[in-house]
C-alpha positions in Angstrom: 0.0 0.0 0.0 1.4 3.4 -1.1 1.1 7.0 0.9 -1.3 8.1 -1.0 -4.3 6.4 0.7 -6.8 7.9 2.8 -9.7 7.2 4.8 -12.7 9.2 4.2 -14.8 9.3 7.3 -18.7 10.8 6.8 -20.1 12.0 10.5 -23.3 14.1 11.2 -22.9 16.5 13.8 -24.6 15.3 17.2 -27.3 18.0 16.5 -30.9 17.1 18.1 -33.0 15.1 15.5 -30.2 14.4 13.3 -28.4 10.8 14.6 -30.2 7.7 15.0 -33.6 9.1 15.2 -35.2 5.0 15.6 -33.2 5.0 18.7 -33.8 8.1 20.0 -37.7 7.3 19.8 -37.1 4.4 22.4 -33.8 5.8 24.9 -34.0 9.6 24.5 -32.5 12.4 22.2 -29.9 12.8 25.2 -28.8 9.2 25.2 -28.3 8.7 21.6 -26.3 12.3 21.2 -23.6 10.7 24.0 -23.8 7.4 22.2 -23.2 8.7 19.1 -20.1 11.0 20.3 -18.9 7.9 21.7 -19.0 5.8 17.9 -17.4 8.7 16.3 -14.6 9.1 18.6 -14.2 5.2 19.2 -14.1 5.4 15.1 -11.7 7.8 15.0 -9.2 6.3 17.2 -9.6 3.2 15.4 -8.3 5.4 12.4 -5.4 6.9 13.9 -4.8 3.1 14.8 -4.1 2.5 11.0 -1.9 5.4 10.0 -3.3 5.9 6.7 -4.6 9.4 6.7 -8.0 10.8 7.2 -10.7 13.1 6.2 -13.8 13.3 8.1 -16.4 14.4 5.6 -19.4 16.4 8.2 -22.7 17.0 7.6 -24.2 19.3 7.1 -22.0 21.7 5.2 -22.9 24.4 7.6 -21.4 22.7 10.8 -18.0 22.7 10.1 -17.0 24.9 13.1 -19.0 23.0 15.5 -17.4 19.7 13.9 -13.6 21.2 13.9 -14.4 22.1 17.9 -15.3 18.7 18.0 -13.2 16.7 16.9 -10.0 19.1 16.9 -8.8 21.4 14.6 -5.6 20.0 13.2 -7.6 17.3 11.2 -8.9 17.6 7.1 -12.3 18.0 6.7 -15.0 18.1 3.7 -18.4 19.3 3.8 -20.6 16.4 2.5 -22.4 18.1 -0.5 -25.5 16.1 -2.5 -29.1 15.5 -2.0 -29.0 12.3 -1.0 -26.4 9.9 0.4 -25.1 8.6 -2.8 -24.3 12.4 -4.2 -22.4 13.1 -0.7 -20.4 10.2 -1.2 -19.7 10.5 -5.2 -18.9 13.8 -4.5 -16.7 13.0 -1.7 -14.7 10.2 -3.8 -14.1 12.9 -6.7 -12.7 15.5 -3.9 -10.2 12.6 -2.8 -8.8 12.1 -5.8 -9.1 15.8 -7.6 -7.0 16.1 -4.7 -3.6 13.6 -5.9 -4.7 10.7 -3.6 -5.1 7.4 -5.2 -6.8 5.0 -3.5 -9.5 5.9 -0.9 -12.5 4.0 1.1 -15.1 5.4 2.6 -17.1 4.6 5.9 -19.8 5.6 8.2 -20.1 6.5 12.0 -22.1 3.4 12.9 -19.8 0.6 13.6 -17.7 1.4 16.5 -16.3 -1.5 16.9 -15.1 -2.3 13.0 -11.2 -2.9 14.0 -8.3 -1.0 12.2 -7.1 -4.7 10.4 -10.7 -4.3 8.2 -9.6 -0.6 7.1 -6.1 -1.7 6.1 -7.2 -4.8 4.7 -9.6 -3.1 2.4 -6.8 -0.3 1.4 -4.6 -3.5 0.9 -7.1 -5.3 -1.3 -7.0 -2.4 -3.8 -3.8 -3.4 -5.1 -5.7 -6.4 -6.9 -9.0 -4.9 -7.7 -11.0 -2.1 -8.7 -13.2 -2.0 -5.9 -14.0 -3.1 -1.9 -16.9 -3.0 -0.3 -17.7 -4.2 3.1 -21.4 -5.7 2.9 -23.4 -5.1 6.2 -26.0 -7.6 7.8 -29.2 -5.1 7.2 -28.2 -5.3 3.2 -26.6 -2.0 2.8 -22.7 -1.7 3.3 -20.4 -0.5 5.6 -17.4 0.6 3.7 -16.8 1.1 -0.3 -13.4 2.0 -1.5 -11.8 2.4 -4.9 -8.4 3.4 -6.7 -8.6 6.9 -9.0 -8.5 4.9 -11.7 -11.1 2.7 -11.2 -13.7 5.0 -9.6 -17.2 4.1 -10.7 -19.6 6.9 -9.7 -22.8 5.1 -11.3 -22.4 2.5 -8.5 -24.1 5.7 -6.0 -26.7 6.4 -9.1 -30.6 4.9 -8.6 -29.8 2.7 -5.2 -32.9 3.0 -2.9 -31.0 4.0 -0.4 -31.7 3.0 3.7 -33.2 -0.6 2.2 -32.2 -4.0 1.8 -31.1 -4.1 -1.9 -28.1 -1.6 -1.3 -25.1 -3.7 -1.2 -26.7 -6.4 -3.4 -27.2 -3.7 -6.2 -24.5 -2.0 -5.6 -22.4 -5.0 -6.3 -24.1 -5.5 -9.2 -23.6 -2.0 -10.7 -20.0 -2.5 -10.1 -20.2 -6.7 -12.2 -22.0 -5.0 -15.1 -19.2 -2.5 -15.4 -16.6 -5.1 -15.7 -15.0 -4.3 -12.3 -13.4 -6.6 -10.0 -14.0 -6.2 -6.0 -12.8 -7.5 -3.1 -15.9 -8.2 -0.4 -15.1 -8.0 3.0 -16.5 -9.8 6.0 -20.0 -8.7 7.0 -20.4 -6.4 10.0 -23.2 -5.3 11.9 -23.8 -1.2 11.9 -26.2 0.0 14.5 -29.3 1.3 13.7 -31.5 0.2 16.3 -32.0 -0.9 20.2 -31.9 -4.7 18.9 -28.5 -3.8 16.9 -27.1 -1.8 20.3 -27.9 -4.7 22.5 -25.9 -6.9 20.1 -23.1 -4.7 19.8 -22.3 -4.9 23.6 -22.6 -8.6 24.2 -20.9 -9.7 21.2 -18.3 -7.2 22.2 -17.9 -8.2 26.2 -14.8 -10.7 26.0 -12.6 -8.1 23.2 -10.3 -5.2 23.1 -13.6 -2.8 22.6 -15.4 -3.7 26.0 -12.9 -0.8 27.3 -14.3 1.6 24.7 -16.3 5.0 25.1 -19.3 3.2 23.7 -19.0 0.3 25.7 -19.0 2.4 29.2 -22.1 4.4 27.5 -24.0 1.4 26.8 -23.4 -0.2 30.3 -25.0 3.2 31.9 -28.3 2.0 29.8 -28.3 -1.3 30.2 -31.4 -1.4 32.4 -33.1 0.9 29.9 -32.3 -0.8 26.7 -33.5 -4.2 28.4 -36.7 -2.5 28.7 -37.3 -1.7 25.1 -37.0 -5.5 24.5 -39.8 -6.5 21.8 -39.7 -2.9 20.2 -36.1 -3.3 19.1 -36.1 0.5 17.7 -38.3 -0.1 14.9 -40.6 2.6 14.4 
């Protein structure tokens, strides 16, 4: 892997109504704001982990000073720009490599506990294909990546995005146009109480238990046993 790789990194700033709104309808806006500082900054230390360099892409474009006081000043940054999700990341893979860099992946703020071996392995696999993706369990993904010369922005064009065909046509946009990808394991983002639940008892015997998020989710333990049955889906 060369030096010019980097990791883009899309976060929403914690503002009220804007993070994990099926959550917040069960635990509280106040709970899900500290949970969700606590995935970015767990996230972000994972990337520093790797040493491959970073730009956390904010939304929306008008929060950058709030981010930057955030999340410290010294770091790049890109406003997200689009109308939907798949414009904000096209448009943040052509800043990447408008920019000189030539291989890049990109990934979300919901899964804290995604180690730093996936993010290198994904740059890694980029030496051999045109494309990565990292498929997650609700049928979207969790990470795409490409090389500047391979970028395909028609594979962010007509997805009905926030469903289960994501990843699955995604993948497919990227077979018909004759590029080779590596998949990744599957990983489990959180979206919901169910998904949060999961995330701290498959997580109790590793490395993460001593995270942000895990102390966070062990202060609502009691209430997030009391959703049981809704599971966040509303």
């Amino acid at each position: 892997m060369d030096n010019n790789a980097l990791i883009l990194f899309f976060v929403k700033a914690p503002a009220r109504g804007q993070v994990k709104s099926r959550i917040a309808s069960l635990l509280g806006e106040a709970v899900v704001r500290e949970l969700y500082r606590s995935f970015v900054l767990d996230m972000l230390q994972t990337v520093d982990q790797t040493g491959i360099s970073s730009m956390i892409c904010y939304y929306p474009a008008e929060a950058k000073a709030e981010v930057k006081s955030w999340l410290g000043r010294e770091r790049s940054y890109l406003a997200q720009r689009g109308s939907d999700v798949g414009e904000r990341m096209e448009h943040a893979f052509r800043e990447a490599f408008s920019r000189g860099w030539t291989r890049a992946v990109l990934i979300g703020s919901d899964i804290p506990d995604l180690p730093a071996s996936m993010l290198v392995e994904a740059l890694d696999k980029l030496d051999g294909n045109d494309a990565v993706i990292g498929p997650a369990e609700d049928g979207g993904y969790y990470l795409i990546g490409f090389r500047n010369d391979t970028f395909l922005p028609e594979v962010f064009h007509g997805i009905p995005w926030s469903t289960d065909a994501v990843c699955t046509m995604t993948s497919a946009a990227l077979a018909r146009a004759g590029r080779t990808f590596h998949q990744l394991p599957r990983w489990r983002d959180v979206d919901t109480v169910h998904d949060l639940q999961d995330l701290h008892s498959r997580n109790a015997g590793t490395d993460f238990r001593r995270s942000r998020t895990m102390s966070c989710l062990a202060t609502i333990r009691n209430r997030m046993t009391a959703t049981e049955g809704h599971h966040g889906e509303v």
